[in-house]
VOFIRO-273375 format. One record per residue (C-alpha): x, z, y; chain. Coordinates in steps of 0.001 Angstrom, whole numbers, plus 524288, in hexadecimal, padded with zeros to 5 digits. Example, Ala and Ser with C-alpha at 12.3 -4.5 7.8 and 13.67 -1.06 7.14 Angstrom:
<site><u>8300C</u><w>81E78</w><v>7EE6C</v><vexvo>A</vexvo></site>
<site><u>83566</u><w>81BE4</w><v>7FBDC</v><vexvo>A</vexvo></site>
***
This chain:
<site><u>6D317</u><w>2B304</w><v>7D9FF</v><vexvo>A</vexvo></site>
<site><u>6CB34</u><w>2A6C1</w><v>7D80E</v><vexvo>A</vexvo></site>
<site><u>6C6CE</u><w>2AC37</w><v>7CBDB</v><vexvo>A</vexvo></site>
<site><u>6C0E6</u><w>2B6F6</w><v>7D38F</v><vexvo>A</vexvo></site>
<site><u>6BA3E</u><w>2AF31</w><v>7DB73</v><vexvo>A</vexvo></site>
<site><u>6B389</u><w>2A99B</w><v>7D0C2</v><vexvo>A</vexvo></site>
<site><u>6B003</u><w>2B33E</w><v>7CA6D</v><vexvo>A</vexvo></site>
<site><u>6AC05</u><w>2B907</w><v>7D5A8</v><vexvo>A</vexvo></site>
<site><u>6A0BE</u><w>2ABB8</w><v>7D6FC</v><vexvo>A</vexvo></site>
<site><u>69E91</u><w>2AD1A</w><v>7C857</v><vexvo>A</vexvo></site>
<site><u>69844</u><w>2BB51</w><v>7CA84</v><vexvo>A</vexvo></site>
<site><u>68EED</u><w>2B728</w><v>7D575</v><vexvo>A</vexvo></site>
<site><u>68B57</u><w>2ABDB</w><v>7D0C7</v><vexvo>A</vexvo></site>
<site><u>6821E</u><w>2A4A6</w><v>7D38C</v><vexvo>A</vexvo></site>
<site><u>6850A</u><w>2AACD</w><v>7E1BA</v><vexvo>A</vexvo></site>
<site><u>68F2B</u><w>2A5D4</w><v>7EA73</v><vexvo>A</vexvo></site>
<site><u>69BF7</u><w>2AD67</w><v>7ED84</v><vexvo>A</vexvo></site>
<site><u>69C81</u><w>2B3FD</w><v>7FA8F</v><vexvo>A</vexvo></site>
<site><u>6A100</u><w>2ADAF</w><v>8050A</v><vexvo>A</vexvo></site>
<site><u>6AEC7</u><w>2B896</w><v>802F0</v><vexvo>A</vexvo></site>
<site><u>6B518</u><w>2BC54</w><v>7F889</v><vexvo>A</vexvo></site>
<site><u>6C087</u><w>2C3E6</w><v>7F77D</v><vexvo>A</vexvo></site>
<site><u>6CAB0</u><w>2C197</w><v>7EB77</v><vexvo>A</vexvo></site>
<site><u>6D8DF</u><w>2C780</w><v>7E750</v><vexvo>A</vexvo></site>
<site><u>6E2D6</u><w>2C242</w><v>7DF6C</v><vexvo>A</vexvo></site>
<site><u>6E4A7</u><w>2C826</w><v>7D306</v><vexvo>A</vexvo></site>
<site><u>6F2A6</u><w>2CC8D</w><v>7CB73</v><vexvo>A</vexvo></site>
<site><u>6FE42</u><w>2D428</w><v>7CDED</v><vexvo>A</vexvo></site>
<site><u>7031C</u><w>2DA26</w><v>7DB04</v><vexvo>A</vexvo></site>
<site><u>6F5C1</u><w>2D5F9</w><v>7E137</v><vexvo>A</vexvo></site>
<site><u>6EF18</u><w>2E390</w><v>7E5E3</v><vexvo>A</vexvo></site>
<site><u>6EFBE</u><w>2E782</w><v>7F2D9</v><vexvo>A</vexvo></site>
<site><u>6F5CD</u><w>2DA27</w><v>7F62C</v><vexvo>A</vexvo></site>
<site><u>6ED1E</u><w>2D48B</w><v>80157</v><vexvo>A</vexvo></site>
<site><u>6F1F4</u><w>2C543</w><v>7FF12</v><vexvo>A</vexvo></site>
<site><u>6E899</u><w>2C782</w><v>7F1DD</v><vexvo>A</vexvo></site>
<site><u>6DDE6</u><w>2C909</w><v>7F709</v><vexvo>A</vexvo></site>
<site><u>6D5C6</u><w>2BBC1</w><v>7FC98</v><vexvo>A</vexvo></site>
<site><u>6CA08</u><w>2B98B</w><v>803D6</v><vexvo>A</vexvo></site>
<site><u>6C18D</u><w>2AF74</w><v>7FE61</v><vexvo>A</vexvo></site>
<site><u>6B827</u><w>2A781</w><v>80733</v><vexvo>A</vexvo></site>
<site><u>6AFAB</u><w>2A29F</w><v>7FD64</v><vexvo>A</vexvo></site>
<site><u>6A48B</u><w>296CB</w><v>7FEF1</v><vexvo>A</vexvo></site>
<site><u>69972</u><w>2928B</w><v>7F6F4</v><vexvo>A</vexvo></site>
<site><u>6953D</u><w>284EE</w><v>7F8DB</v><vexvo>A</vexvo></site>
<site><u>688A0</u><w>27E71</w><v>7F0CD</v><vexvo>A</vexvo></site>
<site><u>68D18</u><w>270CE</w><v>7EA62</v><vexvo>A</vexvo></site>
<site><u>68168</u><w>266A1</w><v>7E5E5</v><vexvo>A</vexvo></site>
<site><u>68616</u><w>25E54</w><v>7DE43</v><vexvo>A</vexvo></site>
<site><u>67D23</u><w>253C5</w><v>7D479</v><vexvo>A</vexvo></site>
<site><u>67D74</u><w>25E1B</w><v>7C9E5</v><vexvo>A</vexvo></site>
<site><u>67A41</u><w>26A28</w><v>7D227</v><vexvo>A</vexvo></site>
<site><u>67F06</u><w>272AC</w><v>7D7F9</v><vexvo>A</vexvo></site>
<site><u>68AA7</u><w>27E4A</w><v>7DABF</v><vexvo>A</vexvo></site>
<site><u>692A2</u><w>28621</w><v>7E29A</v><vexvo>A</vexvo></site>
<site><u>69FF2</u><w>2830C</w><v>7E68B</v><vexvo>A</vexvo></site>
<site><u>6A71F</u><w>28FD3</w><v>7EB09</v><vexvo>A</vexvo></site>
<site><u>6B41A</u><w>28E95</w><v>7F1FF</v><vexvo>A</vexvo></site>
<site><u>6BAF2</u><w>29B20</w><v>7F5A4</v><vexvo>A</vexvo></site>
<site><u>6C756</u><w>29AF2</w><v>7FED0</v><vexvo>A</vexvo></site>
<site><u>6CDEB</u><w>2A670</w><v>7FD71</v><vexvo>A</vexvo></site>
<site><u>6D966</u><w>2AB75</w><v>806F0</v><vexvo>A</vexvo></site>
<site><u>6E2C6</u><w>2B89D</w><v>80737</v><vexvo>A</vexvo></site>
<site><u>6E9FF</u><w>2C02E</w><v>810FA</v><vexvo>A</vexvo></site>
<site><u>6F6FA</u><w>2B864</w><v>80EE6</v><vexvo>A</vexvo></site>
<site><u>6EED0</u><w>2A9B5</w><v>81226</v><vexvo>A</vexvo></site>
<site><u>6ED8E</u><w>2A700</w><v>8047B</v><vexvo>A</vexvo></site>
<site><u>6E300</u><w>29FC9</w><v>7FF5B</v><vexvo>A</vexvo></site>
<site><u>6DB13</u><w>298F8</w><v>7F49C</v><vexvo>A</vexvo></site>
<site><u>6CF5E</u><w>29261</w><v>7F1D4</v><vexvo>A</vexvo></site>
<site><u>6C869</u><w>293CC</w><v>7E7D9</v><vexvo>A</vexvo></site>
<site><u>6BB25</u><w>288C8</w><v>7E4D7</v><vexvo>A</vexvo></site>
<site><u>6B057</u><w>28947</w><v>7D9EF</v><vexvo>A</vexvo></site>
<site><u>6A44B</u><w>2854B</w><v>7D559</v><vexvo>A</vexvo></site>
<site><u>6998B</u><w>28C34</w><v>7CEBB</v><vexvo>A</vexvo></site>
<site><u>68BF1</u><w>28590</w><v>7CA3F</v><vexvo>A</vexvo></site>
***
């Protein structure tokens, strides 16, 4: 799912994710099942650092069942 996510940013870039995403868990016995299915709150926040600049994008991501998992990354 974090893959998705990323590849998700990877497409828009260099635009920012929307502020929700929606991802499902991939593999056997997984359609229809509503505990695969998350909702992602996704921010974008600008870093400066000496050497420039880029975004760090965190995305917390929760299901029906109170799962969760956060996923963070950078891109330039």
């Amino acid at each position: 799912m974090a893959s998705d996510i990323y590849a998700n940013a990877s497409r828009r870039f260099p635009r920012k994710l929307p502020a929700a995403l929606k991802v499902s868990a991939h593999g056997t016995n997984t359609a229809g099942d509503a505990r695969a299915r998350y909702q992602c709150r996704v921010s974008n926040k600008l870093v400066s650092t000496r050497s420039g600049h880029f975004r760090r994008t965190t995305a917390l991501c929760v299901n029906v069942g109170g799962d969760n998992f956060v996923f963070a990354f950078d891109t330039a």
